[in-house]
N, C-alpha and C positions, 0 to 999 in steps of 0.2 A: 233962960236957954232958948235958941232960936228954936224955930218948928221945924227945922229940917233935921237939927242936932237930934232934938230931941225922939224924932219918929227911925233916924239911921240907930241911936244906942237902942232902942225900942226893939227894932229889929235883931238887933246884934243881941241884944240879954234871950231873948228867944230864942233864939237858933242854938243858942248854948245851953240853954235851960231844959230845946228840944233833943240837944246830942246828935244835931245837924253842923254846927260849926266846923267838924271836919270836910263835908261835901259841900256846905256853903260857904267860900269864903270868896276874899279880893272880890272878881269882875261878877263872879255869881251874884254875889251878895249886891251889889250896884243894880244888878238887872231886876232884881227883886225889888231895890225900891222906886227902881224906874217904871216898871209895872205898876205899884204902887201909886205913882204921879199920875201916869196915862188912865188908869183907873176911876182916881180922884177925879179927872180933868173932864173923861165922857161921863163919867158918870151923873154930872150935872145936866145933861142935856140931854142921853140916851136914857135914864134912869137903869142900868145895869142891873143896882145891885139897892138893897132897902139899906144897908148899911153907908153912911155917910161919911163918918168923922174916920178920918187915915188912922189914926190910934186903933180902932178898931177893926179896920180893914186888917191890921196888921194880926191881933189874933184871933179876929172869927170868920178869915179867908186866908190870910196866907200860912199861918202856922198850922190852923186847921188842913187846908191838903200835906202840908209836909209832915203832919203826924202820920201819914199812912205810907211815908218811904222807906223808914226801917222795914215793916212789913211786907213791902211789895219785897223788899232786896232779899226777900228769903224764899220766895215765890223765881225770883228770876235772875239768881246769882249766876247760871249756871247757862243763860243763853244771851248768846253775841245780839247783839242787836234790838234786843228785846223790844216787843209790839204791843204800847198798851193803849186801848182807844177809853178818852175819855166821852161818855155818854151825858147828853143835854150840858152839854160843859159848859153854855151863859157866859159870864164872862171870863171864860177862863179857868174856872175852879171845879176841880184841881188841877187842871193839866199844864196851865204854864208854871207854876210853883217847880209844880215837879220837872216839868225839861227842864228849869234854871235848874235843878238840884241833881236830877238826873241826864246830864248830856248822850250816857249812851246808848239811851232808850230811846227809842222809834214814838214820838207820841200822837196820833191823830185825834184832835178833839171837834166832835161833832155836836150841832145845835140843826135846830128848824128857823131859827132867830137869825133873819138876814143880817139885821142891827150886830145882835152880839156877835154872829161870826166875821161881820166887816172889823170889828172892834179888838176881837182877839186877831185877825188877823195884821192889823196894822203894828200890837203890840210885837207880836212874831217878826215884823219887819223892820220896826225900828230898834230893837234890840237882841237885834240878832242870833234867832231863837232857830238855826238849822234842820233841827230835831223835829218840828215839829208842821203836820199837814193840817189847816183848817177846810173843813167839809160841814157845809149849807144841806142840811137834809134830816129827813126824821130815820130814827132807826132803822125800823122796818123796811123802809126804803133804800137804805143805804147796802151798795153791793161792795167787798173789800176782799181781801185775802185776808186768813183770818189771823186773829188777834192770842195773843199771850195772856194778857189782861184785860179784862173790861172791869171800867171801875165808873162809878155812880157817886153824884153827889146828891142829892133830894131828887132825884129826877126819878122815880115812880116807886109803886110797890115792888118787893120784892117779886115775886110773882112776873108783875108786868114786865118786870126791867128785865127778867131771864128770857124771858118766854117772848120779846120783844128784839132781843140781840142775838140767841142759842144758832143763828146762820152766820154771826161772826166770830163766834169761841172756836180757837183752835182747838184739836183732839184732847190734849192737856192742858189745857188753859182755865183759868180761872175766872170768875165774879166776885169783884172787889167792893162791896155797896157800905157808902159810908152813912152812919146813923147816928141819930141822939141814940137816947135809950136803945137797949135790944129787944125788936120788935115780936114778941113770941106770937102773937097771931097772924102775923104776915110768914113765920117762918113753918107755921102750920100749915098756909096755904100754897108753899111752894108745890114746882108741881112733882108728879109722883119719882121723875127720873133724874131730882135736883137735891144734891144734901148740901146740910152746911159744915163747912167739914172744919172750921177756926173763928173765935170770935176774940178779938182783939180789943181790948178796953183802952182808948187812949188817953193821953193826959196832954191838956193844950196849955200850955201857959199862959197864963191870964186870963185864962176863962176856964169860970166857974160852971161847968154845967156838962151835963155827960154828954159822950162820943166812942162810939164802937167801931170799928170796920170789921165786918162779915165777909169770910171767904166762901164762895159757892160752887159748886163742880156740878158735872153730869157723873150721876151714880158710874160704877163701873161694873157692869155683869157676872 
């Protein structure tokens, strides 16, 4: 079976597997493995990501961020436009997964990594990613209107990543931080005005090995 064959059914058994083949399909589904190729291609030269072989890109980064779309849609069924900023988002993960899966969400994915935000931003352009604004800049730095979603993929401690973004969470908005295992000594050291209010055990196809995503808020008085 050729290598294209076989990495497109690859794709397609996943997304079925994930109960994403209603929201991925036809030209979605395309863009995902054209990410996929652009990925593959910088990743030779830019070193993106430690992960190499496309087989596995496919489920220890792409199925991986789209395990946490069901969840976000239950966080944001209910607002037009929805604003989710992905934090230290590298090359893209999670956040172009998710515009290909979620077109009607708002996604700004921000990095400090000129490299990786030139890289995600060319994929934004050449497959015609609308949805989504790439920004060169470290959090704390970074000034915005604020966000619906902030969501994390390895990009710090619990702790850091709240207490690092808490000027971009809208009033009701959430902390979306995705983790292996559930981290109970980082969720100790939240700080004292942050609960975890949901922990989400997800299941990735094809990969063996745990995955949580943690919902976070600012207590409510």
């Amino acid at each position: 079976m050729p290598v294209a064959t076989r990495l497109a059914d690859g794709l397609a058994d996943g997304l079925v597997a994930l109960g994403e083949q209603g929201s991925v399909c036809g030209r979605a589904e395309e863009k995902l493995r054209r990410y996929l190729a652009l990925l593959t291609k910088w990743n030779r030269v830019y070193n993106l990501t430690a992960i190499t072989e496309p087989e596995q890109m496919i489920t220890h980064h792409v199925l991986d961020s789209l395990a946490i779309a069901a969840p976000l849609d239950l966080l944001l069924a209910r607002k037009q436009g929805a604003r989710v900023l992905d934090v230290g988002s590298g090359a893209g993960l999670p956040g172009i997964p998710l515009a290909i899966a979620r077109q009607a969400w708002q996604l700004t994915l921000l990095d400090g990594n000129s490299k990786k935000t030139a890289f995600i931003a060319q994929v934004a352009a050449e497959i015609g990613l609308s949805n989504v604004t790439v920004v060169t800049a470290r959090a704390e730095s970074f000034v915005s209107a604020p966000f619906d979603v902030i969501v994390s993929r390895a990009f710090a401690s619990l702790r850091d990543f709240v207490t690092r973004t808490k000027a971009l969470l809208g009033p009701a908005g959430y902390w979306a931080a995705m983790k292996g295992g559930v981290p109970h000594d980082e969720l100790r050291e939240l700080p004292s005005d942050v609960e975890c209010r949901d922990i989400h055990r997800l299941q990735i196809p094809g990969l063996d090995a745990e995955r949580h995503l943690l919902l976070l808020k600012v207590k409510i008085e």
